[in-house]
Backbone as CSV, one residue per row, in Angstrom:
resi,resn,N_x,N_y,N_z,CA_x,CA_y,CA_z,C_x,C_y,C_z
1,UNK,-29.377,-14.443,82.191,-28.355,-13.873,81.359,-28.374,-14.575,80.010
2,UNK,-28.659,-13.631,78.766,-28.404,-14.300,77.628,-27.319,-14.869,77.028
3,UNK,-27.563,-15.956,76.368,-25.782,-16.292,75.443,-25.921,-15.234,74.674
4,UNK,-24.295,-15.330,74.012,-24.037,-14.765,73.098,-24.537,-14.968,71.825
5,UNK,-24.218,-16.083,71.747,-24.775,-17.236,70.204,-26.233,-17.028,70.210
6,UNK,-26.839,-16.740,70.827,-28.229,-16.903,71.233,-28.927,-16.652,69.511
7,UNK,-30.198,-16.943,69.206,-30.873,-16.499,67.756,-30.996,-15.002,68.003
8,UNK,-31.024,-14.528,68.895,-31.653,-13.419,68.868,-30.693,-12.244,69.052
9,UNK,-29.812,-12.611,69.441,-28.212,-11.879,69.314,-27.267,-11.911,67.813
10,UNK,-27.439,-13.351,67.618,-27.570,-13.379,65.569,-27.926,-12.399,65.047
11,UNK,-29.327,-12.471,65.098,-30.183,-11.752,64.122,-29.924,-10.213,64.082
12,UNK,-29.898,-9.763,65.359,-29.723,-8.288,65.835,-28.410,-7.735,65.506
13,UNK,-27.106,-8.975,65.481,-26.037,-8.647,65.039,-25.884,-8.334,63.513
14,UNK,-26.919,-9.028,63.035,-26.564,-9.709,61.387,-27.213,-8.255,60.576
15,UNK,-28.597,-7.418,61.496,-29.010,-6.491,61.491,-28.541,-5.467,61.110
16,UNK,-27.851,-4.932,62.262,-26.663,-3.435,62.351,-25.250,-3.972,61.270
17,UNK,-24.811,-5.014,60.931,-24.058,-4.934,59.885,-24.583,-4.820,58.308
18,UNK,-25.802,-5.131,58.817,-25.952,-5.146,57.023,-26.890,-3.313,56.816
19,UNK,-26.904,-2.859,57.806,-27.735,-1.692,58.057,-26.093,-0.669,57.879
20,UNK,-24.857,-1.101,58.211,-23.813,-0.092,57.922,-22.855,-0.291,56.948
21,UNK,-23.380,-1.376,56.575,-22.538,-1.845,54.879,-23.791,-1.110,54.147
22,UNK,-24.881,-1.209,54.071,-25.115,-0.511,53.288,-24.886,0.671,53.136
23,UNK,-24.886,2.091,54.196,-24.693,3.012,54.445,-23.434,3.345,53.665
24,UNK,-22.556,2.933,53.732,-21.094,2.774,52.593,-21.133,2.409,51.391
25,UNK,-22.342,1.925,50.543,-22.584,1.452,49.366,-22.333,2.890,48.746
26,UNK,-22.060,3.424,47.318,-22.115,4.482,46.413,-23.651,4.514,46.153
27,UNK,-23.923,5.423,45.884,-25.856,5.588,45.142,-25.711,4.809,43.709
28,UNK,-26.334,3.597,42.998,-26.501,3.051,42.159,-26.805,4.657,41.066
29,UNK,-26.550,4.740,39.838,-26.947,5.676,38.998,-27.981,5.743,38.768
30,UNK,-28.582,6.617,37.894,-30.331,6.058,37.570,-30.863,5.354,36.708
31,UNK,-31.607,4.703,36.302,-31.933,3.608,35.095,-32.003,4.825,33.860
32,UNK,-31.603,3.856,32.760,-32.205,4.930,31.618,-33.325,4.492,31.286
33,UNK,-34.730,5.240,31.452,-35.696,4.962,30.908,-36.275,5.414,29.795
34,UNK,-35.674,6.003,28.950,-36.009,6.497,27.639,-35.072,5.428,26.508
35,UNK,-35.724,5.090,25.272,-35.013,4.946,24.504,-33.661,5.606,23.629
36,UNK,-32.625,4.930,22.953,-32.261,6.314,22.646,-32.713,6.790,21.460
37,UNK,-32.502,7.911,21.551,-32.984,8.911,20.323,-32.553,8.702,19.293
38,UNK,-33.228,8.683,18.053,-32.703,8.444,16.529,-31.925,9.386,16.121
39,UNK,-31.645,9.054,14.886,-30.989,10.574,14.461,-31.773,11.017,13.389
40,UNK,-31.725,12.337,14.090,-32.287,13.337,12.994,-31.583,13.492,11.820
41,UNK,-32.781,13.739,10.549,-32.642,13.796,8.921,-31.437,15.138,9.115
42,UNK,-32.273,15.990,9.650,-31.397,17.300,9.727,-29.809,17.285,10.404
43,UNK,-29.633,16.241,10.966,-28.024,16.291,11.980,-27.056,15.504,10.391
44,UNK,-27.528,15.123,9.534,-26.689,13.885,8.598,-26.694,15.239,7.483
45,UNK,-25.095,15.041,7.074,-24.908,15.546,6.078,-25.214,15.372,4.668
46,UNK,-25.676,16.070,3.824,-26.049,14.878,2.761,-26.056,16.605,1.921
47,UNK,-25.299,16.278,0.719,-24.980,17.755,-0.171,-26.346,17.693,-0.843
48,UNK,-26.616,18.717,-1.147,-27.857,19.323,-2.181,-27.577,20.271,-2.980
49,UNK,-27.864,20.158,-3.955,-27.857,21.899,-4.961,-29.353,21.768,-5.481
50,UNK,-29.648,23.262,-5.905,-30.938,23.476,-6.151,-30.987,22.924,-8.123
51,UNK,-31.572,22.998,-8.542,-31.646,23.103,-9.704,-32.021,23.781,-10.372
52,UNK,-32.351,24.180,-11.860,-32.189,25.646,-12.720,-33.762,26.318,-11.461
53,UNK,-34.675,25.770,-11.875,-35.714,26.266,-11.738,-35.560,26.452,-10.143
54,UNK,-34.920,26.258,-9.247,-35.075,26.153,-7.842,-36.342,25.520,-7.433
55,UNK,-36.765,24.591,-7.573,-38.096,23.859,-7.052,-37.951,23.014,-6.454
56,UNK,-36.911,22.049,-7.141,-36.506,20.773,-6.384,-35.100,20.419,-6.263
57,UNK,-34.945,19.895,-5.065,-33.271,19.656,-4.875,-32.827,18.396,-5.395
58,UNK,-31.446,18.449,-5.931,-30.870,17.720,-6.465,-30.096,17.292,-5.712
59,UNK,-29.784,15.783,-5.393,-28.591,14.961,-4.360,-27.436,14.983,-5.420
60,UNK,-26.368,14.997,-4.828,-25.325,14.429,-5.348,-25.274,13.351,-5.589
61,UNK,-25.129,12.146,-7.039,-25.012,10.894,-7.287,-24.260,10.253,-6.369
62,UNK,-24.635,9.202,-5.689,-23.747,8.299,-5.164,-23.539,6.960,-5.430
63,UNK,-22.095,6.221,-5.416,-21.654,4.926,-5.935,-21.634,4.259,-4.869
64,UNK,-22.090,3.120,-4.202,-21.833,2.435,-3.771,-20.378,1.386,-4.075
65,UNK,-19.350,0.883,-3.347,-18.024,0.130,-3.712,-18.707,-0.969,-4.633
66,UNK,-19.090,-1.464,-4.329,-19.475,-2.848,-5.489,-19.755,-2.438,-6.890
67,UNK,-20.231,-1.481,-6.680,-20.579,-0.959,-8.503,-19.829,-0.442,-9.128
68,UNK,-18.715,0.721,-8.125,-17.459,1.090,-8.367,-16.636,0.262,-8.837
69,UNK,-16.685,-0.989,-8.208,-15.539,-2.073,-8.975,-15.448,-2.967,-9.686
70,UNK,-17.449,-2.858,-9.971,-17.653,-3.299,-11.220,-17.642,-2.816,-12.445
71,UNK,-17.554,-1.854,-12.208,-17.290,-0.595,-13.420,-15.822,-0.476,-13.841
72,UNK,-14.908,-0.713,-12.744,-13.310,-0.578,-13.405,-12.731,-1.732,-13.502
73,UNK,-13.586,-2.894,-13.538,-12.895,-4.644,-13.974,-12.277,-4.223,-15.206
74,UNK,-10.987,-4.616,-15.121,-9.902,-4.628,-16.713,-9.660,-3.272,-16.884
75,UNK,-9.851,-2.510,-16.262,-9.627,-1.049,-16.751,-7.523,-0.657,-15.660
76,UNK,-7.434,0.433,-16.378,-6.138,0.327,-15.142,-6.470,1.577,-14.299
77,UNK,-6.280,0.931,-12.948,-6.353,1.531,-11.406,-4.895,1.333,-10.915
78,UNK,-4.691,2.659,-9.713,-3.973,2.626,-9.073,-4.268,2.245,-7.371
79,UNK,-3.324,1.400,-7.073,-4.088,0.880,-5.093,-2.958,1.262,-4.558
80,UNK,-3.395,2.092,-3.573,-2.327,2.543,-2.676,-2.125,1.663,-0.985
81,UNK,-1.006,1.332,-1.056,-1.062,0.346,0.349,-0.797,1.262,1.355
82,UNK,-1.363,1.160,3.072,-1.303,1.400,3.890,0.546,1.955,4.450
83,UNK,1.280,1.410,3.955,2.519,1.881,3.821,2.774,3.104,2.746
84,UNK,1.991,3.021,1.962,2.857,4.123,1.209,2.546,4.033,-0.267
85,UNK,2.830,2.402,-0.829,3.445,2.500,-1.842,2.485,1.649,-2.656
86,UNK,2.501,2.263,-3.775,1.523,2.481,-4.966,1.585,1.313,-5.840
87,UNK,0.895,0.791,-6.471,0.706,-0.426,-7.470,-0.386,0.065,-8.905
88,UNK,-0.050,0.365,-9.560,-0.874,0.456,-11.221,-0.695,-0.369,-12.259
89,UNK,-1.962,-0.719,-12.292,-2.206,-1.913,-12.975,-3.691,-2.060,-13.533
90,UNK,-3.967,-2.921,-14.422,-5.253,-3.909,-14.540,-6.190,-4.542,-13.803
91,UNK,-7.191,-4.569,-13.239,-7.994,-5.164,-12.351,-8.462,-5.916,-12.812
92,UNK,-7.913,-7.275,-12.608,-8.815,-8.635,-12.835,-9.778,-9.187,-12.180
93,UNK,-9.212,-8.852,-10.417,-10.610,-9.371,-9.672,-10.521,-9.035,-8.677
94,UNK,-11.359,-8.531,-7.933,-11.613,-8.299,-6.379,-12.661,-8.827,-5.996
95,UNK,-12.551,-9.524,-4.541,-13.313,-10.153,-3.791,-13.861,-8.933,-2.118
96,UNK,-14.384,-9.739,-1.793,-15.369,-8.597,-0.637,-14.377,-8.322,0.510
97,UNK,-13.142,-9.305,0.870,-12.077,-8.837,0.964,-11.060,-7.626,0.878
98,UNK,-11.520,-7.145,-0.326,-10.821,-6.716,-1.237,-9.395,-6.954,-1.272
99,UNK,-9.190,-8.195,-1.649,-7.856,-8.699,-1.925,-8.245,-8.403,-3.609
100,UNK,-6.846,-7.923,-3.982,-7.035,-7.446,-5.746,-6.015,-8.231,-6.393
101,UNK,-6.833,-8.942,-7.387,-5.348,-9.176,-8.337,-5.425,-8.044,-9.420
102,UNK,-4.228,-7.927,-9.847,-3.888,-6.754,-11.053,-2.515,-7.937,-12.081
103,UNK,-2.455,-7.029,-13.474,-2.002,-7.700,-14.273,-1.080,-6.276,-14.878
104,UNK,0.250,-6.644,-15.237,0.670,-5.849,-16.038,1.213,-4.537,-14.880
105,UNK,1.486,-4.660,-13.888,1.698,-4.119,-12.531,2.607,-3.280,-12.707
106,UNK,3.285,-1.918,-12.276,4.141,-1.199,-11.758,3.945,-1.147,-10.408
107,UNK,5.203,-0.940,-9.651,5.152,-0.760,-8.614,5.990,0.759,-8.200
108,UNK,5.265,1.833,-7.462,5.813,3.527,-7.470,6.333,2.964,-5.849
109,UNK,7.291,4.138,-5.678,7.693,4.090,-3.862,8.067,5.513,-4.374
110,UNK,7.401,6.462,-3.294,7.711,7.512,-3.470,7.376,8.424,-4.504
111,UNK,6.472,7.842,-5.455,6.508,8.334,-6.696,7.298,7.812,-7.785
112,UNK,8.273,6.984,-7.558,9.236,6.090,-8.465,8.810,5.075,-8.911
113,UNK,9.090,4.872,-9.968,8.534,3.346,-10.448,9.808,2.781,-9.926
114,UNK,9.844,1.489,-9.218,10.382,0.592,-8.456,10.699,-0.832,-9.540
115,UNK,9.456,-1.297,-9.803,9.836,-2.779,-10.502,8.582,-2.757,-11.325
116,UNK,8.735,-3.614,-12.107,7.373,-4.249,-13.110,7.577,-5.574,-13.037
117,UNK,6.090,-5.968,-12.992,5.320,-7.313,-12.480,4.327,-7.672,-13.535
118,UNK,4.328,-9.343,-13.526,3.159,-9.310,-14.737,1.815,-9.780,-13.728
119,UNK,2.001,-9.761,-12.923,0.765,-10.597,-12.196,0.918,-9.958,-10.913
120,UNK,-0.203,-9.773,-9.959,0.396,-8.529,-8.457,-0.945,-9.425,-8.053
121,UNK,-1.107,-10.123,-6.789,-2.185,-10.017,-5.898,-1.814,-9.626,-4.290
122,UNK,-3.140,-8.522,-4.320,-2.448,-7.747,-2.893,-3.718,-8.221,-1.900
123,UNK,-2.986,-8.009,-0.683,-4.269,-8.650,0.418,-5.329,-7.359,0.523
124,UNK,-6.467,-7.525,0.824,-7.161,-6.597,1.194,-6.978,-5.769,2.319
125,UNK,-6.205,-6.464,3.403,-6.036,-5.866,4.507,-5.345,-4.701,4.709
126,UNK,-4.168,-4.567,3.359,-3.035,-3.474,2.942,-3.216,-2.524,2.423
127,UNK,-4.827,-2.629,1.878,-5.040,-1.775,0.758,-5.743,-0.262,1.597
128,UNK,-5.026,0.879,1.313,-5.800,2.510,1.899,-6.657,2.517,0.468
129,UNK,-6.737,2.804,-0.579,-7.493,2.516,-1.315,-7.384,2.547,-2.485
130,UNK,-7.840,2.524,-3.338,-8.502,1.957,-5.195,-8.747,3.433,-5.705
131,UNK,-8.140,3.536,-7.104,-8.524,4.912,-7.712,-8.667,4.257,-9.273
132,UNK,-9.263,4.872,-9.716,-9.484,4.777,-11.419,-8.658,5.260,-12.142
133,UNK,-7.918,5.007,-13.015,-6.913,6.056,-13.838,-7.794,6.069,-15.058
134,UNK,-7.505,7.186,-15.400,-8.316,7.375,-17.242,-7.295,7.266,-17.693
C-alpha cells in the first residue's frame, strides 16, 4: 500500500492541478508583430492653393511661436487668461514658459477695462493665448 506523501503521489498531484489551473487561465491576446504604421502624407492636413499658372502648389506660410514673439517684442498685444480676462499691453519679454511681462497694462473683464498697471507679469501657465494688436 502506497503513502500518501509518497514522490510519486506529489508529482501526480502537483500534475492534475497545474493541468486545471491552467484550463481556467483566459487565452493570452496575440503578440503584435507588425510595427506600427506611419502616417500617411495624405491623412495630415496641410492647406494648398494652386497658383496663377496651376503648375505648382503653394503652402500656406507658417510661423512657428518663437518667431511670432520675436516679431511682437515692444509692440502692444493682447493675452487672454484661461479665466477670461484680458491684459493689453507692451511685450517686454517672454520666456519658453511663456510667462510674459507687459508694460503700460490694461486690464478688460468682460470687455471692460477694469484697472491700469504700469508693469503686469503673468505666469505662463494662465495664459489661453497671445494676439498682436495693430
Amino acid at each position: 500500500m502506497a503513502h500518501l506523501d509518497s514522490p510519486l503521489n506529489l508529482v501526480s498531484s502537483f500534475n492534475r492541478q497545474k493541468n486545471l489551473s491552467q484550463s481556467f487561465l483566459p487565452p493570452c491576446p496575440p503578440r503584435r508583430t507588425s510595427p506600427r504604421q506611419p502616417i500617411r502624407r495624405s491623412a495630415l492636413h496641410i492647406p494648398v492653393t494652386m497658383s496663377d499658372s496651376g503648375a505648382e502648389p503653394i503652402t500656406a506660410p507658417s510661423k512657428d511661436p518663437s518667431s511670432f514673439l520675436s516679431e511682437i517684442h515692444g509692440a502692444p498685444i493682447t493675452v487672454k487668461l484661461n479665466s477670461g480676462v484680458e491684459y493689453k499691453g507692451e511685450l517686454q519679454s517672454v520666456d519658453g514658459y511663456m510667462n510674459i511681462a507687459l508694460e503700460n497694462t490694461e486690464e478688460y473683464v468682460n470687455g471692460q477695462r477694469k484697472n491700469r498697471y504700469g508693469d503686469v507679469f503673468i505666469r505662463g501657465n494662465n495664459v489661453l493665448y497671445i494676439s498682436a494688436d495693430k
